[in-house]
C-alpha positions as CSV (number, residue, x, y, z in Angstrom):
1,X,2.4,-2.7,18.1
2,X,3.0,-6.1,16.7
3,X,6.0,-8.2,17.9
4,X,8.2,-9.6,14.9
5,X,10.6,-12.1,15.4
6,X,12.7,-13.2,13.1
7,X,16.5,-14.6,12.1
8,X,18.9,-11.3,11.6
9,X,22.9,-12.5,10.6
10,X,22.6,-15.9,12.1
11,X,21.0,-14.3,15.6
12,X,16.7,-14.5,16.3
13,X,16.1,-10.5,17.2
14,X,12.3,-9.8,18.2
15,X,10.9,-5.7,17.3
16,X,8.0,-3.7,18.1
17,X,6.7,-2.5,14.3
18,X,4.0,-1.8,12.7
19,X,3.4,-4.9,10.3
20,X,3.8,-2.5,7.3
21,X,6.6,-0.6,8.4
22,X,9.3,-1.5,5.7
23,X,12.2,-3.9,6.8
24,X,14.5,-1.4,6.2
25,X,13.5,0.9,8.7
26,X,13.6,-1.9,11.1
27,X,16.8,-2.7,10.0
28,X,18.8,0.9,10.2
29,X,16.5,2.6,12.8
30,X,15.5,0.1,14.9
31,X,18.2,-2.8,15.3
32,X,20.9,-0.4,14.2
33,X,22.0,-2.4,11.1
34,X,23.0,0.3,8.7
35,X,25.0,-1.8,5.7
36,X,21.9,-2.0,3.7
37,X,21.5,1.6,2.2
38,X,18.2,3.9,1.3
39,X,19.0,4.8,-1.8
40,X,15.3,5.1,-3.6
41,X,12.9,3.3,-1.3
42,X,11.0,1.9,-4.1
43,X,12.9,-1.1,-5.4
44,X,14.8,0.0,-8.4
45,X,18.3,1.0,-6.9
46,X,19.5,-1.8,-5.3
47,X,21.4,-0.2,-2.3
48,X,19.7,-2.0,0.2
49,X,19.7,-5.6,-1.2
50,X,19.9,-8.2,1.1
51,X,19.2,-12.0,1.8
52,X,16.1,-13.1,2.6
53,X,16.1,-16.9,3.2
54,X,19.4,-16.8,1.0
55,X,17.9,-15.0,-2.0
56,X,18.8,-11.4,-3.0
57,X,15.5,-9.2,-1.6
58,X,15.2,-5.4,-1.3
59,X,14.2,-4.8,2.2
60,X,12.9,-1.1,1.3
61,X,9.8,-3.6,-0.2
62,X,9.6,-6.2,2.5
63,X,7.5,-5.7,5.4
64,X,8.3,-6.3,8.8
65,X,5.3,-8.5,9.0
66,X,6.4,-10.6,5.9
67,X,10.0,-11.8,7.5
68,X,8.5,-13.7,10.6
69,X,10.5,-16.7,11.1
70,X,12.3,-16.3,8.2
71,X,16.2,-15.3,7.6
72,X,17.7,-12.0,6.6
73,X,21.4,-12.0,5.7
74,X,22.9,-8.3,5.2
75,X,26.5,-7.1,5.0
76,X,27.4,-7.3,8.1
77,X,26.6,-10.8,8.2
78,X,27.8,-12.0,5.0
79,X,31.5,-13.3,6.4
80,X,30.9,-14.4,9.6
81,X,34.4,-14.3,11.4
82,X,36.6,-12.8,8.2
83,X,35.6,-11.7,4.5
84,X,33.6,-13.7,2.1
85,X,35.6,-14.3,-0.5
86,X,33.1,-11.9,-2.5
87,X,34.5,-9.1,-0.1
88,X,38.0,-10.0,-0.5
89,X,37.6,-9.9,-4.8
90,X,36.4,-6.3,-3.8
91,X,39.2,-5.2,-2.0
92,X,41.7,-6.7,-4.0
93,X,40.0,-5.0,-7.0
94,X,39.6,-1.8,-5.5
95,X,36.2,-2.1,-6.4
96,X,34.9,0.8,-4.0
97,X,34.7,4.6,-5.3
98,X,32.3,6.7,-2.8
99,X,31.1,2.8,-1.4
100,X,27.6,3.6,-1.0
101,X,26.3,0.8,-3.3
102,X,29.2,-1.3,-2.5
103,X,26.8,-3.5,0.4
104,X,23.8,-4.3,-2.1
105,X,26.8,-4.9,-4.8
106,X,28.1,-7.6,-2.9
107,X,25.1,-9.8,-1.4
108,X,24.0,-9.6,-4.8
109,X,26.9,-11.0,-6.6
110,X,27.0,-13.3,-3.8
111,X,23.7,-14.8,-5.0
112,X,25.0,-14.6,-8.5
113,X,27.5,-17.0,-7.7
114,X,25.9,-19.2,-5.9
115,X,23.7,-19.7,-8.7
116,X,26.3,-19.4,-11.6
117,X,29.9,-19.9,-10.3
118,X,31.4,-19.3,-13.7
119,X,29.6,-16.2,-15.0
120,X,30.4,-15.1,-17.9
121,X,30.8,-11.0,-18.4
122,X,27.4,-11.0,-20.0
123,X,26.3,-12.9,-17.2
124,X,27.9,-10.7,-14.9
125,X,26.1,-7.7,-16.4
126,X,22.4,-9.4,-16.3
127,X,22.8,-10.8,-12.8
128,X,23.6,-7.3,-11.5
129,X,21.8,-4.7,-13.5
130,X,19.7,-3.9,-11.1
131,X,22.0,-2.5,-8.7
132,X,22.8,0.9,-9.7
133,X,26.7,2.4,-8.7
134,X,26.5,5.9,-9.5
135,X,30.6,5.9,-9.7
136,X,30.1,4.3,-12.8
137,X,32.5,1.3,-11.2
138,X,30.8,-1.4,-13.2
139,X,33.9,-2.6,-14.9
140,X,35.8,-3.0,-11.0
141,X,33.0,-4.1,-10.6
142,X,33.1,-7.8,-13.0
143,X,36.4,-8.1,-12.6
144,X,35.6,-8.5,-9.1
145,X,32.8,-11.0,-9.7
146,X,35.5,-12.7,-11.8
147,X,37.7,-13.0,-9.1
148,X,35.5,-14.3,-6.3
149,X,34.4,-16.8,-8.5
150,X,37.7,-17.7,-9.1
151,X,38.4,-17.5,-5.5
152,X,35.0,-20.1,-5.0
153,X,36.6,-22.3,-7.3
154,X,39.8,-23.0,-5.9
155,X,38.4,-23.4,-2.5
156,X,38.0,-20.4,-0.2
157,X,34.3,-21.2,0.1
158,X,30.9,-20.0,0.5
159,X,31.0,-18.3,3.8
């Protein structure tokens, strides 16, 4: 088998994969990363959603073979030390129902405000449509987007 190497959370890892073998297997079987849920396996979900190279990706698509060299940012990576202010919005908006979405929620508002860092609601609601919460939380959902951004804003920063 192939040798992959590649930038996981700010650390290089190196696997043993077959070049095909979706990143997200890699991720929660191999390497033991398990923030990024499998929630469909074909794209349409969002659950696993993670960074590739800092923009929102769905590693249940990505191929091992197509990260080499490359960065992958998932949950568990997203704050470093503490919370990114993304994750504190959450909390304080008791965002979270059954949380199985909650991880490809977050990295993907996280891109949504680093593109936009004052969404509007309509915004909001484009940016993340593709990231399906089966709670129906969508509304805890904005406000925390709202929040963050607001948080950004004043100065917690981009972590």
């Amino acid at each position: 088998m192939p040798a992959h190497q590649f930038i996981l959370n700010g650390q290089t890892v190196t696997v043993e994969a077959p070049e095909d073998l979706p990143l997200l297997w890699v991720l929660r079987d191999v390497l033991g990363v398990t923030g990024p849920k499998y929630g469909c396996g074909v794209g349409v979900c969002g659950a696993c959603t993670s960074h590739l190279d800092g923009e929102a990706f769905r590693p249940c698509l990505q191929p091992v073979g197509g990260v080499a060299g490359r960065e992958v940012l998932t949950i568990e990576g997203l704050g470093g030390e503490g919370l990114h202010p993304v994750q504190e919005a959450w909390i304080a908006e008791d965002v979270a129902q059954c949380g199985f979405c909650q991880p490809g929620q977050i990295m993907a508002a996280v891109v949504l405000l680093r593109k936009n860092p004052h969404p509007s609601d309509a915004d909001i609601d484009a940016a993340m449509s593709d990231n399906v919460c089966r709670c129906g939380t969508y509304v805890r959902i904005r406000a925390a987007i709202q929040r963050a951004a607001l948080l950004l804003r004043n100065g917690a920063g981009a972590r």
